[in-house]
C-alpha positions as CSV (number, residue, x, y, z in Angstrom):
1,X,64.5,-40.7,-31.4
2,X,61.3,-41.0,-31.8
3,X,59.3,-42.1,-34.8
4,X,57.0,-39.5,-36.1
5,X,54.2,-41.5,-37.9
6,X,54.0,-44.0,-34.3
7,X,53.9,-40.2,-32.6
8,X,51.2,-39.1,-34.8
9,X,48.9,-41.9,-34.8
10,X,49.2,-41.9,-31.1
11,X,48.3,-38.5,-30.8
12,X,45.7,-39.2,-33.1
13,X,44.2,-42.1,-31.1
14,X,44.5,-40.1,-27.9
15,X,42.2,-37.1,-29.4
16,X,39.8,-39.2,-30.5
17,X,39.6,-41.2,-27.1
18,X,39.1,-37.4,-25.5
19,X,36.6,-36.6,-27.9
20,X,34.6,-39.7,-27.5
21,X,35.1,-39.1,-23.5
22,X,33.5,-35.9,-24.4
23,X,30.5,-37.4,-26.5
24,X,29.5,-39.8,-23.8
25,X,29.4,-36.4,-21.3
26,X,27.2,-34.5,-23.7
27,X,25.2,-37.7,-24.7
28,X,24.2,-38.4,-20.7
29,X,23.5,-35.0,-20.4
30,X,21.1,-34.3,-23.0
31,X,19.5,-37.7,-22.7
32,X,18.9,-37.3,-19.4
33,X,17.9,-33.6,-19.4
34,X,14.9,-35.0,-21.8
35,X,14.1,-38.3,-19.4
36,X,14.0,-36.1,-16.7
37,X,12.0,-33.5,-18.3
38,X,9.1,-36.1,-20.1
39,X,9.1,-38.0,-16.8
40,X,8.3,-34.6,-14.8
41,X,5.7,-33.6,-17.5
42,X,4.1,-37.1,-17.2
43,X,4.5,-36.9,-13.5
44,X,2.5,-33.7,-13.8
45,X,-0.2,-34.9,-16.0
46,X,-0.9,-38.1,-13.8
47,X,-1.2,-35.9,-10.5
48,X,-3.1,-33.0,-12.3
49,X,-0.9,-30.9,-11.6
50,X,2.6,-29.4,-10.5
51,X,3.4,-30.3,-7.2
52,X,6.7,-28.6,-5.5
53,X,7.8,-32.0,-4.7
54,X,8.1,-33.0,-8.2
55,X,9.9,-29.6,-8.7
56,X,12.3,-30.7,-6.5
57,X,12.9,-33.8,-7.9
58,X,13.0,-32.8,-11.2
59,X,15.6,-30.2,-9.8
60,X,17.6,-33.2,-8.5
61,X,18.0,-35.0,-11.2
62,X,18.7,-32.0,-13.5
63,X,21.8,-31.9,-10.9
64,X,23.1,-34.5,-10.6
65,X,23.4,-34.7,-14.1
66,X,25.0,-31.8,-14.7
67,X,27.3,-33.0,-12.0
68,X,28.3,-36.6,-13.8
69,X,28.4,-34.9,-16.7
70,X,31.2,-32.1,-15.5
71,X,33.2,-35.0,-14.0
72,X,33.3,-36.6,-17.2
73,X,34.4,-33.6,-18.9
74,X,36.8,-33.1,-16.8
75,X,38.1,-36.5,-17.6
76,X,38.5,-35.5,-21.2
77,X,40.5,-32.6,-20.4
78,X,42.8,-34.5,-18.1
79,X,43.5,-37.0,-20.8
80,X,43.8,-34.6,-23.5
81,X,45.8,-32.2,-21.6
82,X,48.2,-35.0,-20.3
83,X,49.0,-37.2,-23.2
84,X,48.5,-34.3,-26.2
85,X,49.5,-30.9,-25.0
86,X,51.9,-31.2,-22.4
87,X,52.9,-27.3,-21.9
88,X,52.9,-25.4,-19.1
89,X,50.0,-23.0,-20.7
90,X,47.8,-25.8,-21.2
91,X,48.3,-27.0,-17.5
92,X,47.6,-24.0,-16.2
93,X,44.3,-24.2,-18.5
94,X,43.3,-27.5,-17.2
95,X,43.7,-26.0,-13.8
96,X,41.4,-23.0,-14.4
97,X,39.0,-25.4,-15.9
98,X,39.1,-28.0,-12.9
99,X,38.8,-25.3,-10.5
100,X,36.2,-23.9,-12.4
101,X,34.4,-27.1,-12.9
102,X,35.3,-27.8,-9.2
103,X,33.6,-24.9,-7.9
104,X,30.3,-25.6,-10.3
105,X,30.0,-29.1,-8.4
106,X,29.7,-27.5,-5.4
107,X,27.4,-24.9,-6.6
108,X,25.3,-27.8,-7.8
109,X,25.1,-29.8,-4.5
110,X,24.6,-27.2,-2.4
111,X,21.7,-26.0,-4.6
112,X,20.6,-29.8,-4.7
113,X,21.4,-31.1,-1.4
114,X,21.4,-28.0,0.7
115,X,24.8,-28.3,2.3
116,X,28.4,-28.2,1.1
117,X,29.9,-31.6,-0.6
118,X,32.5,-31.9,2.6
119,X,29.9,-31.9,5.0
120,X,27.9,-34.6,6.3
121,X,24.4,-36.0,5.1
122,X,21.9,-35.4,7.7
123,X,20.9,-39.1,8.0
124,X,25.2,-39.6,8.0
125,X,24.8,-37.4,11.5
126,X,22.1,-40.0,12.9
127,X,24.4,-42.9,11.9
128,X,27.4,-41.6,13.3
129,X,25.6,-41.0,17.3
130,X,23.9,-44.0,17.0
């Protein structure tokens, strides 16, 4: 038998741990969306003017943010789903939101990267003939 007050402070505990899992994602996003975004802008300013090469590496950074930043939501969901609602709906829902999520990331690094997350780097190629 299990003792409801130890059942409901653990439950408790555990949806705070996935909402502070959650925080940390949002925090490192929007924090560095705007270090990104000032650092561009004074990127810009000190070159007088927007070069595509910052573009691109503002664009990279924007990514792989968003990317670290799905991974750790994906976290919360994992432990939420797990240790709080263990039903077959919500597994199914934390499996359309990984292979949602999933399917972002690679969106994200081929966008970034220009080539799929299974396939080599380019300078991986030159260090595997070598």
């Amino acid at each position: 038998m299990h003792d409801s007050g130890a059942e409901a402070i653990y439950q408790s505990w555990v949806g705070i741990g996935a909402n502070a899992i959650e925080a940390i994602a949002v925090a490192l996003i929007v924090g560095y969306i705007l270090i990104a975004s000032v650092s561009w802008l004074l990127r810009a300013l000190w070159q007088r003017g927007f070069t595509p090469e910052n573009y691109r590496s503002f664009r990279s950074t924007l990514g792989r943010v968003m990317l670290l930043g799905l991974e750790i939501l994906i976290a919360a969901d994992v432990v939420r789903t797990v240790a709080l609602e263990r039903t077959l709906m919500s597994f199914e829902a934390l499996g359309l939101l990984v292979v949602i999520r999933t399917f972002l990331s690679w969106s994200i690094v081929l966008e970034i990267e220009g080539r799929w997350p299974w396939e080599p780097r380019p300078t991986d190629v030159r260090k595997a003939r070598e």
